[in-house]
C-alpha positions as CSV (number, residue, x, y, z in Angstrom):
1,X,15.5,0.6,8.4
2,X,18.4,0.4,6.0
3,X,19.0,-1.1,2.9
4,X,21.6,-1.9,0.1
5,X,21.9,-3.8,-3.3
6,X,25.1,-5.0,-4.5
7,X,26.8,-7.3,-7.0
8,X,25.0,-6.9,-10.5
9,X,23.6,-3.8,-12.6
10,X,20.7,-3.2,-10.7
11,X,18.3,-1.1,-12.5
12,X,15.5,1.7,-11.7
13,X,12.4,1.4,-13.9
14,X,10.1,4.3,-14.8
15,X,6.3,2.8,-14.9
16,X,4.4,6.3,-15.1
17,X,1.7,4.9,-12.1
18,X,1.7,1.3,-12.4
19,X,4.4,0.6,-9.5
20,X,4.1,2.0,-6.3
21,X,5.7,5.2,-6.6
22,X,6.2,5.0,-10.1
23,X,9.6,3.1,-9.8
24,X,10.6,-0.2,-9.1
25,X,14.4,-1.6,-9.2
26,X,15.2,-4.7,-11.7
27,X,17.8,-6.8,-12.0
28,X,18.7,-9.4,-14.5
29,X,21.1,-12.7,-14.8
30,X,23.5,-13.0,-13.3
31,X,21.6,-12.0,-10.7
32,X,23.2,-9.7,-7.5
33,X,21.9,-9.2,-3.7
34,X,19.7,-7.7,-1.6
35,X,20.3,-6.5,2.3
36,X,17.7,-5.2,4.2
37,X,17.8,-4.2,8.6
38,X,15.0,-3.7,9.9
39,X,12.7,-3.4,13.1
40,X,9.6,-5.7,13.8
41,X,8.7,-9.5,12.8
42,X,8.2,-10.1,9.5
43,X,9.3,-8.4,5.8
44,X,8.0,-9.3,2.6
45,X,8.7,-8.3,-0.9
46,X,6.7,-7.6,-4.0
47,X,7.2,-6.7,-7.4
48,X,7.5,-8.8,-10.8
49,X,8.8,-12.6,-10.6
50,X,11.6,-13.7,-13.2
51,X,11.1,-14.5,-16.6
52,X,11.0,-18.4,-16.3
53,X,12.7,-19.0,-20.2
54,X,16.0,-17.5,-18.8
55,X,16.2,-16.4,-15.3
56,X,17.2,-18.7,-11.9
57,X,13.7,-19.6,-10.4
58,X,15.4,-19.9,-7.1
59,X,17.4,-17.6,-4.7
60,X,19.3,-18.0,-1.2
61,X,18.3,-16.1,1.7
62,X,19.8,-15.6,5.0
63,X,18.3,-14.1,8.4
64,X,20.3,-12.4,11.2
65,X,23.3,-15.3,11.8
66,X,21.1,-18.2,10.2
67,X,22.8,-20.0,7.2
68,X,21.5,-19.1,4.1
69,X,18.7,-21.2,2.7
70,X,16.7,-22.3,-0.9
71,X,14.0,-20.3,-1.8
72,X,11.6,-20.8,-4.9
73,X,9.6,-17.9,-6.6
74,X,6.0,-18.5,-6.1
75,X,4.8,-20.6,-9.0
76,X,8.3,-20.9,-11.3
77,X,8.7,-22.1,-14.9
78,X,5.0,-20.6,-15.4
79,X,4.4,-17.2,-15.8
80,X,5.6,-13.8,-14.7
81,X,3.2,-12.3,-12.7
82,X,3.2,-8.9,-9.9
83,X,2.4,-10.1,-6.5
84,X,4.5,-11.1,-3.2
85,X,7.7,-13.4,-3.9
86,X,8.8,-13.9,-0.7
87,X,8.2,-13.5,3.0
88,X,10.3,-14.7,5.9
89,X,9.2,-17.1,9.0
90,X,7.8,-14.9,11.9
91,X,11.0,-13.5,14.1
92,X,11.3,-12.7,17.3
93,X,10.1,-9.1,17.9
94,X,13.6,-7.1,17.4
95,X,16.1,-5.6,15.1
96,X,16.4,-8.5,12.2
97,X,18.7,-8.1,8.9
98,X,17.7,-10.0,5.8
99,X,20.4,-11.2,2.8
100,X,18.7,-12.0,-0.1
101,X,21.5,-13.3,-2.8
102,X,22.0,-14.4,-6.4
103,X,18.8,-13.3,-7.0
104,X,17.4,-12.5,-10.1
105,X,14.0,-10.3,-10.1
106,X,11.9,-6.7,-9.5
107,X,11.4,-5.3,-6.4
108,X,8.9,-2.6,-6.1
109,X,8.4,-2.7,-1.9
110,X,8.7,-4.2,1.2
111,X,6.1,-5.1,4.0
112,X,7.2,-5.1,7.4
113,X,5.2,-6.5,10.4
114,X,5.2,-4.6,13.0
115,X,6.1,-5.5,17.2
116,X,5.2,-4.2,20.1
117,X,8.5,-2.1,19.8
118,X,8.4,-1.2,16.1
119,X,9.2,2.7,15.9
120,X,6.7,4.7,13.9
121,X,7.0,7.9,14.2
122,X,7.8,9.0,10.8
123,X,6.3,6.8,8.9
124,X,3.3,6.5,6.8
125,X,0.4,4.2,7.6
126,X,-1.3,2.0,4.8
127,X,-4.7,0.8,5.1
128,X,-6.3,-1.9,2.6
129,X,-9.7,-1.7,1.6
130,X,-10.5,-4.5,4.0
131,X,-9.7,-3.4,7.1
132,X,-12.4,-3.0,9.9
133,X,-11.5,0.8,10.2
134,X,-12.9,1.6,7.3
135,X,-16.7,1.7,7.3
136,X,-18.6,1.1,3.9
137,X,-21.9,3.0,3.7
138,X,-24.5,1.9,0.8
139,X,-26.0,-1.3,-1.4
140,X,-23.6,-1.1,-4.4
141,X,-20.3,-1.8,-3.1
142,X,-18.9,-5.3,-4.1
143,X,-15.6,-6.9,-2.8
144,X,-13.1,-7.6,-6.1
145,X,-10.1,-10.3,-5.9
146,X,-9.6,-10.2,-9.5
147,X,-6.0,-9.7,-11.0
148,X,-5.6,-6.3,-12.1
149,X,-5.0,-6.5,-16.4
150,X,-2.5,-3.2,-16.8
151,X,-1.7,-4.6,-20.3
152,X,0.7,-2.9,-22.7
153,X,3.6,-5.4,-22.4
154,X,3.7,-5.1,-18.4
155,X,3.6,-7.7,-16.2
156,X,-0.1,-8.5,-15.1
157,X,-0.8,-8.7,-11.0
158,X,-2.9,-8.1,-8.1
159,X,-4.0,-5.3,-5.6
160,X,-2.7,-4.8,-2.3
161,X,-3.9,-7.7,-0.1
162,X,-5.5,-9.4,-3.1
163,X,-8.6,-7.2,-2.7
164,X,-10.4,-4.0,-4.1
165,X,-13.8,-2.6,-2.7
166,X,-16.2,-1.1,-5.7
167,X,-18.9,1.1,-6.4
168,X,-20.8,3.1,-9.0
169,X,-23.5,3.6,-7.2
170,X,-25.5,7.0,-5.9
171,X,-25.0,7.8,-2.0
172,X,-22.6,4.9,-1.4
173,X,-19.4,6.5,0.2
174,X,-17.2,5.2,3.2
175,X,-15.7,7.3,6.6
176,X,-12.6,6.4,8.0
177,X,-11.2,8.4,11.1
178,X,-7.6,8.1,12.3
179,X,-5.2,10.2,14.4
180,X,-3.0,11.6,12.2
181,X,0.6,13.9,12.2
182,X,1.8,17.0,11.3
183,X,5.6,17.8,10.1
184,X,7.0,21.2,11.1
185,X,9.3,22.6,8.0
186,X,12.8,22.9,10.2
187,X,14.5,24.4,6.9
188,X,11.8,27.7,7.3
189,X,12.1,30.4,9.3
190,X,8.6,30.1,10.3
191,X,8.5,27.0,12.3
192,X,5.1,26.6,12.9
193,X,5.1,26.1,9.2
194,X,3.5,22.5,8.8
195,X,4.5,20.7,5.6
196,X,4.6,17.2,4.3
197,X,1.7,15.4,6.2
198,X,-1.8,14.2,4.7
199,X,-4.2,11.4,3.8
200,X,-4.5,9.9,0.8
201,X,-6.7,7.5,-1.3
202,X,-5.7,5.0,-3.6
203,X,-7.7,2.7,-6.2
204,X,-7.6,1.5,-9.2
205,X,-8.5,3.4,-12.8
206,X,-10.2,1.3,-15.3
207,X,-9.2,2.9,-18.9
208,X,-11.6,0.6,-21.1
209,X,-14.7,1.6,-18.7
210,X,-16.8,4.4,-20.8
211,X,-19.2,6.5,-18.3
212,X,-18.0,9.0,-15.5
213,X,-18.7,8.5,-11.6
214,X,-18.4,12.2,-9.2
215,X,-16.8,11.6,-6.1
216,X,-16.9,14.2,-3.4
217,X,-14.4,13.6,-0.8
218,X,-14.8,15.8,2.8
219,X,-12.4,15.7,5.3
220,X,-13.2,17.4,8.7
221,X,-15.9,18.9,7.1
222,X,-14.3,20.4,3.7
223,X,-15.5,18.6,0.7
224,X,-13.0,18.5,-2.0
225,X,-15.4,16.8,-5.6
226,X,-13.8,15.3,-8.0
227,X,-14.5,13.0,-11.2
228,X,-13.3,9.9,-12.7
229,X,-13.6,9.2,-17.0
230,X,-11.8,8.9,-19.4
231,X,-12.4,11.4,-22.1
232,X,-13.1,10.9,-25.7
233,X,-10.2,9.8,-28.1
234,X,-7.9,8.9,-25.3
235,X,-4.9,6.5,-26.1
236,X,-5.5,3.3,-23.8
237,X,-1.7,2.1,-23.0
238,X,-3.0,0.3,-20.0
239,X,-6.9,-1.2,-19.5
240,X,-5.8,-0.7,-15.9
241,X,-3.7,1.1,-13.7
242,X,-2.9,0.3,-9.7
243,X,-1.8,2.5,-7.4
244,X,-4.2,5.7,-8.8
245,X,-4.3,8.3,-6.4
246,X,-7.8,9.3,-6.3
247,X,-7.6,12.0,-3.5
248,X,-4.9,13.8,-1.4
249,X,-5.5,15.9,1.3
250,X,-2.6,18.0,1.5
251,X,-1.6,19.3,5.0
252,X,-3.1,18.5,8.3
253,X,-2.7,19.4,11.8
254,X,-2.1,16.7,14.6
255,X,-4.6,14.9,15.9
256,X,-7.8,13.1,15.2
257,X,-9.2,13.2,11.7
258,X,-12.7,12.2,9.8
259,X,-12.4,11.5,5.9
260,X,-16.1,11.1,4.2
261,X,-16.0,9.6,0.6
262,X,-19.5,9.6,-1.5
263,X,-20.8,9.2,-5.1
264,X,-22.8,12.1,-6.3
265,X,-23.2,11.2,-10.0
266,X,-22.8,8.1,-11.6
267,X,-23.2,7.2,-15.5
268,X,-21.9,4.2,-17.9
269,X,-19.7,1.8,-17.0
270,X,-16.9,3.7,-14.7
271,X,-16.9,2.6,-11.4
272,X,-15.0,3.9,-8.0
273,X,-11.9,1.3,-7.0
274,X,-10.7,1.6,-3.9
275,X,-7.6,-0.2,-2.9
276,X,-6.3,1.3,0.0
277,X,-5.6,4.4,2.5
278,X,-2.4,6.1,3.6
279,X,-1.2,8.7,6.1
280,X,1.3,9.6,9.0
281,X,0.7,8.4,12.4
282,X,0.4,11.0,15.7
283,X,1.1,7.9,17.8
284,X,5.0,6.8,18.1
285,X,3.8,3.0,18.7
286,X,1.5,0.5,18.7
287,X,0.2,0.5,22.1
288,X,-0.4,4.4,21.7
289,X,-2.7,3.7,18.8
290,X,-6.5,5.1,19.3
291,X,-9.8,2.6,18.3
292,X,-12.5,4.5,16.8
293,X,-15.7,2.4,17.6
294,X,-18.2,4.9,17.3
295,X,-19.8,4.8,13.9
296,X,-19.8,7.3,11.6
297,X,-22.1,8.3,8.4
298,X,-20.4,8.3,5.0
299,X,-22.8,10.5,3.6
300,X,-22.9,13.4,6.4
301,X,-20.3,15.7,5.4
302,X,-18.6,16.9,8.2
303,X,-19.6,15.2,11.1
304,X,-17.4,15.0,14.0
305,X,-16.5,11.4,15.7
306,X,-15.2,11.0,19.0
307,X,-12.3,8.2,19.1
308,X,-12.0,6.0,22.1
309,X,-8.8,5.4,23.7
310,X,-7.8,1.9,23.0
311,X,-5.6,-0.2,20.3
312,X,-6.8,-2.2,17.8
313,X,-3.4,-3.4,16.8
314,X,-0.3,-3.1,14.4
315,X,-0.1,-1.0,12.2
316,X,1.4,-1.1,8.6
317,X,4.3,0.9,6.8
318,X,5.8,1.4,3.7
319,X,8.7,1.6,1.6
320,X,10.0,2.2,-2.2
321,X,13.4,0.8,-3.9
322,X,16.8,1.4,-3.3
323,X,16.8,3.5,0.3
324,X,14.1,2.4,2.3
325,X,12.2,5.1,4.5
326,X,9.5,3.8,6.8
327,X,5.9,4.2,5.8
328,X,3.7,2.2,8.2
329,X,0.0,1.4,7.9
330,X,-2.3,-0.4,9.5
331,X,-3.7,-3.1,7.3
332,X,-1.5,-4.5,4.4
333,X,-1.8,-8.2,3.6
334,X,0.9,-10.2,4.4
335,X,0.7,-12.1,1.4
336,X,-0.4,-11.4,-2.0
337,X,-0.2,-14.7,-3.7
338,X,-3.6,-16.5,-4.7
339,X,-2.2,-19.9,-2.9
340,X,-3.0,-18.0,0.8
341,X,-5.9,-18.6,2.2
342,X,-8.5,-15.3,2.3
343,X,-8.8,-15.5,6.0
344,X,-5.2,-16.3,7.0
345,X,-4.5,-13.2,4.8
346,X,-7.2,-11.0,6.2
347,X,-5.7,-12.1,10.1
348,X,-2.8,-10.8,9.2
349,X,-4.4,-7.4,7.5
350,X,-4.0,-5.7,11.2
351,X,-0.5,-6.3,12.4
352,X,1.9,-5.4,9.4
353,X,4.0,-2.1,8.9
354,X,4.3,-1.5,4.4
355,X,8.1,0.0,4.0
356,X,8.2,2.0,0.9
357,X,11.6,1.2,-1.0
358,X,12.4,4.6,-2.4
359,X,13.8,5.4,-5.5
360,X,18.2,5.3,-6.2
């Protein structure tokens, strides 16, 4: 996947955890342009719509040889808000390039769907909190489509996919088990040095919530604990913050993997937000991709799952700003806007690839 912007001052923002990454790229009136190639059926942006007192609420796109068309920012002339502003017509499974012009707007990443012949090797699978491969263990999680309120002159918006999963409560947890990939470090002298690969778990941290929750996190049976609150006297910039990386593995060696998540200790008003899942993919495709069926025990740290060998379908990737590197996942909504339906959303959860715009 490639990418450029042209025509215009376009602008990196520092957001110090709100964006994905971190970053996002702005630009203002008169607006400049936006070209993305990529590999699968379907891309979608996100990031922060136009101020609607002084900003174009339209922009032209064109696809592959098409003539460019209109386009309208979701809900224009009302306010700015964070979620998906566009999202082209399903394409033909293949190599597709995308001109977005005289556009005016933030762009924090992309969302690719995924084909049968999407590459993935190299790239970084996204899960939401929705997806059937994650299995929820307890009586105190609740399902959260509420707008996430970051505050402190930002832009307010919503969660990946329009969803978080929630919990404060003792012994809830969830499993997930995927087949994940090591990197081997080709600038060391010891190659079997393996750098660069992990999973990781993403949420969001409530700032204005008083209490503390322990999480303990095991992965192939070694329990990393942890603990979200905010301490006393803290300055609140932000009564929430997306993207919060509540656990990172680190390391791993190829092949199948079992992540445990429980609540040891829980107290006040804090709760555990979990948004979504990321890590690299052992299999090179879709068709290569293994179904875990068997169930699996949140709360017995370390237990061992045996995958079957089946797919369950496409999987999702990401990417961040200026030069976009693949990071595919397996269940990113393909829209983010309130105006889609919940199920045509959640269809659509299982065959996207999230490409992660990175930085200038």
């Amino acid at each position: 996947m490639t990418s450029s912007f042209s025509i215009g001052n376009w602008v990196t923002s520092l957001s110090g955890g709100a964006w994905l990454g971190s970053t996002a790229i702005t630009i203002g009136s008169p607006g400049g342009n936006i070209v993305v190639s990529f590999q699968g059926t379907s891309i979608s942006f996100a990031g922060n719509t136009p101020s609607s007192s002084n900003s174009p609420t339209w922009f032209l796109v064109g696809i592959d040889l098409n003539s460019p068309y209109n386009v309208s920012f979701p809900n224009p002339g009302i306010l700015q808000s964070y979620t998906q502003w566009y999202q082209t017509p399903t394409l033909p499974d293949g190599l597709h390039t995308v001109n977005l012009s005289s556009i005016v707007v933030n762009l924090d990443y992309a969302i690719i769907t995924a084909g049968a012949t999407t590459p993935l090797s190299g790239s970084t699978i996204v899960v939401d909190d929705e997806s059937p491969e994650i299995l929820y263990n307890g009586n105190g999680w609740k399902t959260s489509d509420s707008g996430i309120d970051i505050g402190g002159g930002w832009v307010n918006g919503l969660p990946l996919a329009n969803t978080t999963h929630r919990t404060s409560n003792m012994g809830d947890g969830f499993s997930f088990q995927f087949a994940g990939k090591s990197k081997l470090c080709s600038e060391s002298q010891n190659f079997n040095l393996v750098v660069g690969s992990n999973i990781s778990v993403y949420g969001v941290f409530e700032w204005t919530a008083t209490g503390s929750v322990g999480v303990d996190f095991t992965l192939d049976g070694v329990t990393t604990s942890s603990s979200l609150f905010v301490p006393v006297g803290s300055t609140i910039s932000h009564p929430e913050i997306p993207n919060y990386l509540h656990f990172s593995s680190g390391t791993l060696k190829t092949g199948n993997h079992t992540l445990i998540m429980s609540i040891t200790e829980s107290g006040g008003n804090q709760s555990f937000v979990l948004d979504y899942l990321t890590y690299e993919p052992s299999f090179s495709s879709l068709v290569e991709k293994p179904n875990f069926t068997s169930p699996a025990s949140p709360v017995a740290s370390g237990s061992e799952i045996s995958p079957s060998a089946s797919n369950t379908g496409s999987p999702v990737a990401m990417t961040h700003k200026r030069n976009i590197r693949a990071i595919l996942g397996g269940a990113i909504g393909g829209g983010f806007r309130r105006q889609i339906g919940s199920s045509a959303l959640k269809e659509s959860l299982s065959s996207q690839v999230l490409l992660f715009i990175n930085g200038l």
